[in-house]
N, C-alpha and C positions, 0 to 999 in steps of 0.2 A: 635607564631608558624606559620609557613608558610609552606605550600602545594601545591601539585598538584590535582586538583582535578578530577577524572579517566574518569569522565562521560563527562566532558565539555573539558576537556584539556586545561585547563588554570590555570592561579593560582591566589589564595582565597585569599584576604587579611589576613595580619596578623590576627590571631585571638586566642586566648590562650580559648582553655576549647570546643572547639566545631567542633564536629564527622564530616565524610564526608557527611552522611546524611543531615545533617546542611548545612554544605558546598554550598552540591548539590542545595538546596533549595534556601540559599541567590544566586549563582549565577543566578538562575533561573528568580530570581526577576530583576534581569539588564535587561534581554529580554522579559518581562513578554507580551508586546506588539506583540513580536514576536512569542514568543510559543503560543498564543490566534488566531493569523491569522494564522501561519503553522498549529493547528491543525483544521482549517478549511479547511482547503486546503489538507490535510491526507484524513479527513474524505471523502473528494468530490470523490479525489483519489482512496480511497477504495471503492464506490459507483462505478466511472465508472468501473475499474479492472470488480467488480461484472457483472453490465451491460453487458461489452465488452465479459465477458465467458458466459452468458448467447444468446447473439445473434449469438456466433459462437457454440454455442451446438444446439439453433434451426436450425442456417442453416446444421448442420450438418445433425441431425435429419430430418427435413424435405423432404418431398419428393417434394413439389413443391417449385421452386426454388426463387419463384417471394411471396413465405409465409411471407420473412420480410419488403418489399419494405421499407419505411423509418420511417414506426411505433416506431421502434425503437432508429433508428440514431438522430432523434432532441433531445432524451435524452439525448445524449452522451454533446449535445452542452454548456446546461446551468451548467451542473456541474464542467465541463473542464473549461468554463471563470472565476467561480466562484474560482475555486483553480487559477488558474492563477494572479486575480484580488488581491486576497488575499496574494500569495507569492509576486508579485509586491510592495505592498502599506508594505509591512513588512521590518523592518530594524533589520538584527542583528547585535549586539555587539561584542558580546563576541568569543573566538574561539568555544567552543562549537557551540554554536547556528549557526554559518558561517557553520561550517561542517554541521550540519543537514540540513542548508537550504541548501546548496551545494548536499546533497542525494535526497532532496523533488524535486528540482528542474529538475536533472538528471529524475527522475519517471515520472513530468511532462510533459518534451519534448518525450520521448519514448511512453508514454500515448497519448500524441497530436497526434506523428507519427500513433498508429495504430490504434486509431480515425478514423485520415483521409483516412486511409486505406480500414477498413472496411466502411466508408460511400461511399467511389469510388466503392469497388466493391461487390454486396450483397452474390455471389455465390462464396464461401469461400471456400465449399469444393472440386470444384476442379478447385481451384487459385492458381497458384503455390506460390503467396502472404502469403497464409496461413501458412506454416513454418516458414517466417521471425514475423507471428502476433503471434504466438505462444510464440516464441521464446523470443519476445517481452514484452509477457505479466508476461512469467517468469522472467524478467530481471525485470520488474515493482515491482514485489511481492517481490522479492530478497531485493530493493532498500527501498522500505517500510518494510519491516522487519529491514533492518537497523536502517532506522529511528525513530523501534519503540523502537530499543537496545539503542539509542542514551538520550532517554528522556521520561520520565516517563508518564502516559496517550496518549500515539501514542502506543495503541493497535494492535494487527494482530495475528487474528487468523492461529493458525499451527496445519494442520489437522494432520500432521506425530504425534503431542503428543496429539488428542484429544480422547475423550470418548473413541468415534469409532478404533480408530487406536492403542487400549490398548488391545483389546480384539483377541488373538493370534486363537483362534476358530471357527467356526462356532456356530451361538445358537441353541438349541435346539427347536422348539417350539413344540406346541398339532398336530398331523399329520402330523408332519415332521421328517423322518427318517435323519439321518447326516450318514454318509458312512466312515467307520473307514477304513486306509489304512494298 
């Protein structure tokens, strides 16, 4: 029996007696090389994302403007080469894995761009740069949630279905009135 397989979009060698789940798995092992460096390079990814909203909510937050001088930005440096180093040295095969790397990649270069961005300029909030870094960094999370739809362990947390974003209420707690409308 021959198939298509939905996850990688390629097709599974013949194979008589064995599920997509199966499927998905031998394919996986043709790039096994690749999905080991790609999910080094997710990971890094999802590290800077974090970083990069973290220095744009202190400089928000902050009231002196010179708070992050570059404490922050040589972080941005070793995690950014490290996905970079890692998508480079990886070779996919398969169509699947081409598409994924083709998503990691697109994240990468948008991530580099507002890297460089916020290392040029510390005072974000009132840069008129800051809409296009914003903008950016939702296009990044967008692209890695793809990628995490694409193949299985490329995690991404989605606060719209987490704990927190289930609970339609206010809580009540000891000394806390909640205001009925």
């Amino acid at each position: 029996m021959r198939f298509l397989d939905n996850v990688n979009m390629d097709f599974v060698a013949e194979v008589i007696g064995v599920g997509p789940a199966e499927a998905v798995a031998a394919s996986h092992t043709q790039d096994e090389g690749y999905y080991q460096a790609a999910s080094t390079a997710f990971e890094d990814m999802k590290y800077v994302v974090a970083l990069l909203t973290a220095i744009l909510l202190t400089d928000f937050a902050s009231s002196d403007r010179g708070a992050l001088g570059a404490g922050f930005h040589w972080r941005l440096a070793e995690p950014l080469e490290r996905a970079k180093q890692s998508l480079m040295t990886s070779r996919a095969t398969t169509q699947g894995a081409r598409h994924h790397r083709h998503h990691l990649v697109v994240a990468l270069e948008k991530l580099d761009a507002i890297a460089g961005m916020v290392r040029d300029g510390a005072d974000m909030r009132d840069d008129p740069r800051c809409a296009s870094v914003m903008a950016g960094l939702r296009q990044v999370v967008r692209e890695l949630r793809t990628v995490s739809k694409l193949a299985a362990g490329f995690d991404v947390v989605n606060f719209a279905t987490s704990c927190c974003a289930t609970h339609a209420k206010p809580h009540q707690f000891p000394g806390n009135r909640v205001q009925s409308s």
